[in-house]
C-alpha positions, 0 to 999 in steps of 0.5 A, a space after each residue: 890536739 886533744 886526746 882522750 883515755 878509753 875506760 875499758 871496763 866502760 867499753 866492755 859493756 857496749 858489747 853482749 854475746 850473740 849466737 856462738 860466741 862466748 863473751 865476758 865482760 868483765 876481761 873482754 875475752 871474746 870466744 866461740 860458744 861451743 854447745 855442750 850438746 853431747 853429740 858435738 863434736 867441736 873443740 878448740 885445737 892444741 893451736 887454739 883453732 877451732 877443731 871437729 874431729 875426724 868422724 869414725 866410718 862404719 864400713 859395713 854400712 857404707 859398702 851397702 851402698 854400693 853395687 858392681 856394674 858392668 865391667 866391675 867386679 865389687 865384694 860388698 863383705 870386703 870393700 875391694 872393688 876390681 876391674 870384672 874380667 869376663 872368663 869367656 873363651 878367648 879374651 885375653 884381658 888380664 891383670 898385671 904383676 904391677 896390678 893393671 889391667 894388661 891385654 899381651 901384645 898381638 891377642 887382638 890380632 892375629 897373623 894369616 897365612 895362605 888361605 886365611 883374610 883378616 886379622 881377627 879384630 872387630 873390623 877385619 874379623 877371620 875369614 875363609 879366602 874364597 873365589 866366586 862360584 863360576 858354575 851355572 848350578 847353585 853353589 848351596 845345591 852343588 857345592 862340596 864339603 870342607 871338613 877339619 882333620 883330626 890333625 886340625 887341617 882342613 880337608 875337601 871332600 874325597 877325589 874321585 877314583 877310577 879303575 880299569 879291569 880286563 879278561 880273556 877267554 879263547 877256545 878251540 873245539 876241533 871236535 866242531 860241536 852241534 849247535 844246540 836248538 834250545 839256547 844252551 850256555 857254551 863257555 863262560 868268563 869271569 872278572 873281579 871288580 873292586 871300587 877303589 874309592 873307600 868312601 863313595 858307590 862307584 859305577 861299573 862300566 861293563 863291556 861284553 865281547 863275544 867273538 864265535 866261528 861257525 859252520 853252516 851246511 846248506 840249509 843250517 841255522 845257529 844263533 849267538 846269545 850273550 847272557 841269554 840276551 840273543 844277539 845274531 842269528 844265521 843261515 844258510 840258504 844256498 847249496 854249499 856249505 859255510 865254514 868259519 862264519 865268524 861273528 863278533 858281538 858286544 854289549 854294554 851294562 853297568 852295575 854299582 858298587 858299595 864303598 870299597 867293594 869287590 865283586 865277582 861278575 860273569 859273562 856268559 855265552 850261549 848258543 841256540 836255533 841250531 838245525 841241519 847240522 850247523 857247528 861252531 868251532 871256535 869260541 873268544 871274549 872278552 870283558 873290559 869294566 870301567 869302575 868309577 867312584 860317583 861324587 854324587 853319590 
């Protein structure tokens, strides 16, 4: 075997400094070549590894950089970027104590009761619990009203209202008066009417009744009018006389009444065409009204 003894010092010349190293010859010490520019950063560490310091951040130049989106609320003065909470009514999206974002349980939903479908989330939106319109006529046109309360209950449209009114009147004339010719108002009878419906107009049925006994000599004449509407007219054209003819009339009218309204109406009674000593001797009638309150109105 034949070994050999290396001269170092002959070595070190084999070997030159490139690009970032740092070589000397006479030690052999090889090393990296740091840049004495001034704006290098490079060094060796405390545990002879090459070390680049941490590079100081200008926050106020980077926060330019960046801008909230949809859903984000960024202040570019501070840097602090959040959760964009919309301060629409109804949402229930918030932040919690423990500093997420936090929606309670059940705000997405809600229970129903009677009358109410759904559950108010994006497929099941709230609705009204309605039937299928049965009528012939277009429920846009005929339809009636809901309407909220002031106590917050829905409420339909007002009831119709209905009511009955009635007088009398019965008069005696022993005396047996003539039967006037011109026609001439004989008695008279009043009734109040009021609509029981604070809302609406209401139609008043009115039933006029007129009951008069008569007495006709032989050859007399009288007639019978109801607001100076005539309505029977007699005579008598035999040889005797006629006593207690007795004729019952009737007509029917209607008027309106506002809301709320009470009135006063009368009816009158005439008599007329009264000749040859013709008398009347008994005098009845009678008023019926039926007040309706109109839902078309």
């Amino acid at each position: 075997m034949i070994s050999a003894i290396i001269d170092c010092d002959e070595v070190r010349g084999c070997i030159t400094a490139g690009p970032g190293v740092d070589y000397d010859p006479a030690t052999g010490v090889i090393g990296v070549g740091i840049s004495p520019d001034p704006d290098n950063t490079v060094e060796v560490g405390e545990d002879g590894g090459l070390f680049v310091p941490p590079t100081p951040v200008d926050c106020a130049e980077v926060r330019g950089c960046i801008t909230a989106g949809p859903g984000v609320d960024y202040d570019p003065a501070t840097g602090v970027i959040g959760a964009g909470i919309s301060p629409q009514a109804g949402n229930n999206l918030a932040v919690a104590p423990d500093g997420g974002l936090y929606v309670p349980t059940g705000a997405a939903t809600v229970e129903t009761g009677c009358g109410i479908n759904g559950d108010g989330s994006g497929s099941a939106p709230l609705e009204l619990a309605t039937g299928e319109w049965p009528f012939d006529c277009p429920v846009d046109d005929a339809g009636a009203g809901v309407y909220c309360g002031t106590d917050g209950t829905l409420r339909s449209e007002p009831l119709p209202k209905a009511a009955f009114f009635q007088n009398s009147l019965s008069l005696s004339l022993p005396a047996r008066p003539l039967i006037p010719v011109d026609l001439t108002e004989v008695a008279s009878l009043d009734i109040e009417l009021t609509n029981p419906d604070p809302c609406r107009e209401a139609l008043a049925i009115v039933f006029y009744e007129a009951d008069v006994d008569m007495n006709f000599p032989a050859g007399g004449e009288g007639g019978v009018a109801i607001g100076t509407d005539s309505m029977v007219h007699i005579g008598n054209g035999g040889t005797r006389t006629l006593l207690r003819q007795h004729v019952q009339e009737s007509k029917l009218i209607n008027l309106v009444l506002a809301p709320g309204e009470t009135l006063t109406h009368t009816m009158t009674i005439e008599m007329t065409r009264g000749t040859n000593g013709a008398t009347y001797q008994r005098i009845q009638g009678t008023l019926r009204a039926w007040v309706i309150s109109n839902p078309s109105a």
